[in-house]
N, C-alpha and C positions, 0 to 999 in steps of 0.2 A: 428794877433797873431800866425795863423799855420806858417806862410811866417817866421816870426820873430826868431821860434822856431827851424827851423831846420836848417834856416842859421848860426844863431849864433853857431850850433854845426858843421856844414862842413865847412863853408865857413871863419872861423876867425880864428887865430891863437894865442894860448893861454896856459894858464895855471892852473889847477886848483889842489891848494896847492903844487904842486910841481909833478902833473902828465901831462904832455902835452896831449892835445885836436888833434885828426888828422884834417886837414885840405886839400882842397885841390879846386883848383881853375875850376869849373867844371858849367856847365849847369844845369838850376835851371827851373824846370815843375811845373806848377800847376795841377792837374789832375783830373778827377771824377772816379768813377768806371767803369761808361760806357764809358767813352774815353778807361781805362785798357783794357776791354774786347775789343772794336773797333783794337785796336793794337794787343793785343794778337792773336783773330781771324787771323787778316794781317800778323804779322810773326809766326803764330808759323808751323813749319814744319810737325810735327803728321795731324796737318789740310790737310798742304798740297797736303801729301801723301795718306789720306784717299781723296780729292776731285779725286785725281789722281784715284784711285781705282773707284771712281764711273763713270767716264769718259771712262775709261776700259769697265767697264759693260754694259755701254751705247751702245759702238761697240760691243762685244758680241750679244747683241740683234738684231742688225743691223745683223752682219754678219749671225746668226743662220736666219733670214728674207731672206734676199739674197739665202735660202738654195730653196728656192720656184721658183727659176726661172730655165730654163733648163741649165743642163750640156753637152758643146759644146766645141769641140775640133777639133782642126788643124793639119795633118800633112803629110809628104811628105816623102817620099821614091827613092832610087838607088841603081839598082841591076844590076851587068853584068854575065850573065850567059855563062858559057863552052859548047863546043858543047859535044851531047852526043856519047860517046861512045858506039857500036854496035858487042859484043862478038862471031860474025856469026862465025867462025872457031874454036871456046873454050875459057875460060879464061883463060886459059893459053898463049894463041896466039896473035896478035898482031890483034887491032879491028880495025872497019872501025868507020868512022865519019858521024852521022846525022847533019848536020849543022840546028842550031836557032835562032831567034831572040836572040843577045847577048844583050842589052841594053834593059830593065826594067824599066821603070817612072810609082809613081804613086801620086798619090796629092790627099786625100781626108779632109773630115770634116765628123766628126759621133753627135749623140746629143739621149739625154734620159730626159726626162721630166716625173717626178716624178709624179703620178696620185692618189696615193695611198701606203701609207707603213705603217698600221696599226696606223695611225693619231699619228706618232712618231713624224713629225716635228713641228705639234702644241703645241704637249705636249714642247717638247724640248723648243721651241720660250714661253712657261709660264715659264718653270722652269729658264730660264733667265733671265727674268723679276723680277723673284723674288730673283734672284740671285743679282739683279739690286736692285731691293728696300733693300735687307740688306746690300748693299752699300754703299746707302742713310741713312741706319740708322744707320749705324758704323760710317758715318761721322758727322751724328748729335752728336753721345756719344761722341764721339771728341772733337765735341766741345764743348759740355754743360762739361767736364772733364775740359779742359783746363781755362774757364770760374769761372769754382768752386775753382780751383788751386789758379788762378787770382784774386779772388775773396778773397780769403783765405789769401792770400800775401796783398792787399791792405789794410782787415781788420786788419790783423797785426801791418803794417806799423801805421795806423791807433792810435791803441793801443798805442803803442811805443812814439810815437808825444805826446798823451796825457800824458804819462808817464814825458817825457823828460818836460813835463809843467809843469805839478804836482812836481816835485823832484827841477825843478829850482827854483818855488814860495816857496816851502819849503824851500830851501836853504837859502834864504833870510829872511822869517820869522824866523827861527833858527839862522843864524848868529846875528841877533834882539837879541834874545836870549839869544845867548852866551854870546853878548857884557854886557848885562845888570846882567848878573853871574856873568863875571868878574869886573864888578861896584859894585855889593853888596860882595865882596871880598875884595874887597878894605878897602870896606868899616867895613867888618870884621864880616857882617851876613851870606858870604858863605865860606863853606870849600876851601881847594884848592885841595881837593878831588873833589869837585861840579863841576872845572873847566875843570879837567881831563877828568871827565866823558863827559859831554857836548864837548868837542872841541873832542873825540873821536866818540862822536855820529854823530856830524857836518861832520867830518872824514868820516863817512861811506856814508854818504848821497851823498858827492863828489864824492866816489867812484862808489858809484851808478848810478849817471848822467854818468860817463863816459861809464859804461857797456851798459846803456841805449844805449848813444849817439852809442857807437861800435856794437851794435845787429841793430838800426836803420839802421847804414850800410849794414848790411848782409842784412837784408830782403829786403834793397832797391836795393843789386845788381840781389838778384834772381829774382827780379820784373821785374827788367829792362830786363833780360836776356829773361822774357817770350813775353815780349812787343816789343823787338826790339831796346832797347835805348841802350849807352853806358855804361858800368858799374856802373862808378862814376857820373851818371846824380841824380841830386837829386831830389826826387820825394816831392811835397809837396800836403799830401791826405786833400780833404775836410773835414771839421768839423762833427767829426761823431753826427749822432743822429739813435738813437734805432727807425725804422719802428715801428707804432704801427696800422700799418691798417690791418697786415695780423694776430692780435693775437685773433682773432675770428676765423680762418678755424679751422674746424674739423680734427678729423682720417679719418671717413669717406670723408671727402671731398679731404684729399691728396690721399688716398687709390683708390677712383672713379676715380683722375686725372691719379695715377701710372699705373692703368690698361690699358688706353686709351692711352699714352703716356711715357711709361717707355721704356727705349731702349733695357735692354735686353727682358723684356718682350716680344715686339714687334717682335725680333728676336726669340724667339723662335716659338713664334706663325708662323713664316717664315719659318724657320724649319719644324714645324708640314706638311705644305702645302707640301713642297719640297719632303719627305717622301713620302704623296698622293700621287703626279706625278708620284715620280719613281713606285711604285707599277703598278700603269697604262703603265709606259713603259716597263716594266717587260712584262706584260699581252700583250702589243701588238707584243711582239717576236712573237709570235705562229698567229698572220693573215697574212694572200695572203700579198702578193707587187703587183702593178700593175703599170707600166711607159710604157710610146711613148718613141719608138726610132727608130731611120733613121740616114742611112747612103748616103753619096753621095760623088762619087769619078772622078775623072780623072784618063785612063790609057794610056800607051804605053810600046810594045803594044798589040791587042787585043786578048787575050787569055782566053775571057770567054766562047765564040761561038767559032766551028770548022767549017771551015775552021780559022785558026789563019791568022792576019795579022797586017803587022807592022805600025797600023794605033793608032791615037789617038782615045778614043770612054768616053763615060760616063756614068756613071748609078750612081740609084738612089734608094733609099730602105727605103723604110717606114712599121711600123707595132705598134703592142703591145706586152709587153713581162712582163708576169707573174710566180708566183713564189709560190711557198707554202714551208717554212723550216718544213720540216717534226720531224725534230732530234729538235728542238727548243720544239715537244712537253712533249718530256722526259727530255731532258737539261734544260726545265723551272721550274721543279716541285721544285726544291731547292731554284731556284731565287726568283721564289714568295714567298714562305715561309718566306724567308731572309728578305724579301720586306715589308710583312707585320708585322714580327716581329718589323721592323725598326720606323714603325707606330707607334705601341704600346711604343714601348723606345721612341719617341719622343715626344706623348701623355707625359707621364710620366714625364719626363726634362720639358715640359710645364708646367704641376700643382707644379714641384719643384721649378721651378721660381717664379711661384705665390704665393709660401709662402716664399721664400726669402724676395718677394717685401714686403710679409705685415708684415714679420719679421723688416726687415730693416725701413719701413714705421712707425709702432708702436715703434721702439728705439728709433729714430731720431725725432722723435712727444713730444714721452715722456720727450726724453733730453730736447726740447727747449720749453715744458711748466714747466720744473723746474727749466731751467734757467731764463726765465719770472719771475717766483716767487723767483730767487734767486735776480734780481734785486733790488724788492720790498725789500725784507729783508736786501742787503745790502744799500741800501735807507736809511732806518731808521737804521742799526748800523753807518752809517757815523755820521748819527746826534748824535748819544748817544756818539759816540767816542770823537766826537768835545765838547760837553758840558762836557765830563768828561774829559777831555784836558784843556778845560777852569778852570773848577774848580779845576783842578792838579797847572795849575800854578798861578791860586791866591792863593791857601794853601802856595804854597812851597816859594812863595814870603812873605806870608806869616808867615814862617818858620813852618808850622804845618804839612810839608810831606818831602822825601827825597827826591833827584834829580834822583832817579833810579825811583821815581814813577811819575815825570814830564817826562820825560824821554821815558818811556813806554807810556805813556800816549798820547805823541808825535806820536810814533811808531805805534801805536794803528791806528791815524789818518789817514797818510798816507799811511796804509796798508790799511784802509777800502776802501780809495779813490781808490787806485788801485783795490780793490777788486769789487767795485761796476761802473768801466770802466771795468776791465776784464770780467764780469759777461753780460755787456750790447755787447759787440764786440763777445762773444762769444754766446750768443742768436741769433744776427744775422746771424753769420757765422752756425747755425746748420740751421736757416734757409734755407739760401743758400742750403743747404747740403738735405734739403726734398725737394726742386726745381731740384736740380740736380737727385736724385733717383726718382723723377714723372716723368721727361724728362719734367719741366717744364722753366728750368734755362735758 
């Protein structure tokens, strides 16, 4: 049926009453949702660029790690030095010359090994880390966004399919219809008013499919666009059915998952920690440093010991070298301040998140237990619609009602039908939509 229904709207070229059908000679998908999302995931670029971001952070971690091994350096030097001059007779005079070693070589390596710096590089290698996990979790909201998007587009599509069923089986039972209007005209029990009307209503219903058939398009090319396919690929969605296993969760129980697993939640509680740390790096401005450091050189030539001579020689220099920033303990008394002010503001943006969440939590609960009961309710108006359709057109067949009330009556039907698939596509889809604000999607 699904297969049937959408081909005959892309795939054929036609007419109806005198509007043409677009068509168009293109590749034809069966799909489920989780294949949607499988795709989506694979092309969509926002992913990509957030996994990109957490592969960053990864080295980040790495690099601030490396910061624990000793700092070692190489390098070499050439110098040719002038003999000195010797002012014995005034400077104004013309002097004599001390001759010197003119050529200067020296080649060393020095190195400092960090032993102690107010437990700055630990802090630093946590606060990357965590810099690291809201990486992780920017790309999960990534994804579970683009998913919900997707998600969103297929139940559409979804809609639309049914619609495009619903309008063409009408079509046909109306044209039934019409034809049997225009038989009892003939026959001189219907107006030619009757016929008017009817072949205007049939009129609109045509008109209808087509808009149908042209929105099916739209939503199938933004589908395609998040999936990766080619514009014109048509998509043909499974047969929807309304999930009835998740219509027993609670508030509470989406509320306990959002806390545990909501993204921005998550982030802020990220946040909060980050805040901690820096306070603590604040606070370690004002302790000692203590690092190893040694030097070791080659020179030429020897002009450490006197007598000099123009000999190659080497040394080597080892120690500890400590440190107290004294001015760090008046220059900190702001920074901390600032630091732990920063606490408190982030404290704060935490408990606002958390009632964002149970804001947004209780809306999106509340929407899709009323559209649960709005199903029910348009459940039973299809039925009344239909019996009082039924008995519109035995009256009017029976010349005991007008054709504007066969008519409506009609109207009636096909709007509940749509009204009680709109009703079920859009319960699911707010579903979706408390999965994605839990970080459960």
């Amino acid at each position: 049926m699904w297969h049937h229904v959408i081909w005959s709207v892309f795939l054929t070229t036609g007419t109806i009453d005198g509007y043409r059908l677009l068509a168009a000679e293109t590749d034809t998908i069966k799909i489920s949702l989780s294949e949607v999302w499988e795709k989506a995931e694979e092309h969509s670029r926002e992913i990509r660029i957030k996994e990109m971001e957490v592969k960053i952070s990864e080295e980040e971690v790495k690099d601030v790690k490396m910061e624990r091994l000793p700092e070692i350096g190489l390098k070499g030097t050439y110098e040719r030095a002038s003999n000195i001059p010797i002012y014995d007779n005034g400077l104004f005079n013309r002097p004599s010359y001390h001759e010197v070693i003119r050529n200067l070589y020296k080649v060393s390596a020095d190195l400092y090994l960090n032993i102690y710096n107010g437990n700055k590089l630990n802090l630093q290698i946590k606060q990357e880390k965590i810099l690291h996990e809201i990486a992780v979790i920017r790309k999960d909201e990534t994804v579970s966004e683009i998913r919900y998007q997707a998600a969103a587009l297929y139940l559409e599509l979804q809609k639309l399919a049914i619609f495009n069923e619903l309008i063409k089986e009408d079509i046909i039972e109306k044209d039934k219809q019409l034809q049997e209007i225009k038989s009892f005209k003939k026959h001189g029990t219907a107006l030619e008013n009757d016929v008017l009307k009817a072949e205007l209503d049939f009129s609109k219903r045509k008109l209808l499919q087509i808009q149908i058939a042209n929105d099916i398009q739209i939503v199938t090319q933004k589908l395609n666009i998040i999936i990766g396919l080619l514009d014109n690929t048509v998509l043909i969605p499974e047969i929807f059915t309304l999930s009835q296993e998740n219509e027993s969760d609670t508030y509470e129980k989406f509320l306990a998952e959002a806390f545990d697993h909501s993204y921005s939640y998550n982030i802020s509680g990220q946040q909060v920690l980050l805040s901690e740390l820096n306070l603590k790096q604040v606070k370690a401005n004002v302790r000692p440093k203590l690092g190893l450091t040694g030097d070791f050189y080659y020179m030429n030539p020897q002009i450490f010991l006197f007598p000099y001579n123009p000999y190659w020689y080497s040394l080597g220099l080892v120690g500890l070298k400590a440190s107290l920033p004294i001015s760090e303990f008046y220059h900190n008394i702001h920074k901390k301040r600032a630091a732990q002010l920063e606490i408190e503001k982030e404290h704060e943006a935490h408990k606002n998140e958390e009632d964002h969440i149970r804001q947004k939590i209780n809306e999106a609960y509340l929407k899709y237990k009323e559209l649960l009961i709005a199903v029910e309710v348009s459940a039973v108006n299809l039925k009344r619609a239909e019996e009082n359709a039924r008995i519109m057109k035995s009256n009017y067949f029976n010349q005991t009602v007008l054709i504007t009330d066969l008519l409506d009556a009609d109207v009636q039907v096909l709007q509940a039908k749509f009204e009680l698939k709109t009703m079920m596509i859009e319960a699911q889809s707010k579903y979706y939509l408390l999965l994605n604000i839990t970080g459960k999607l």
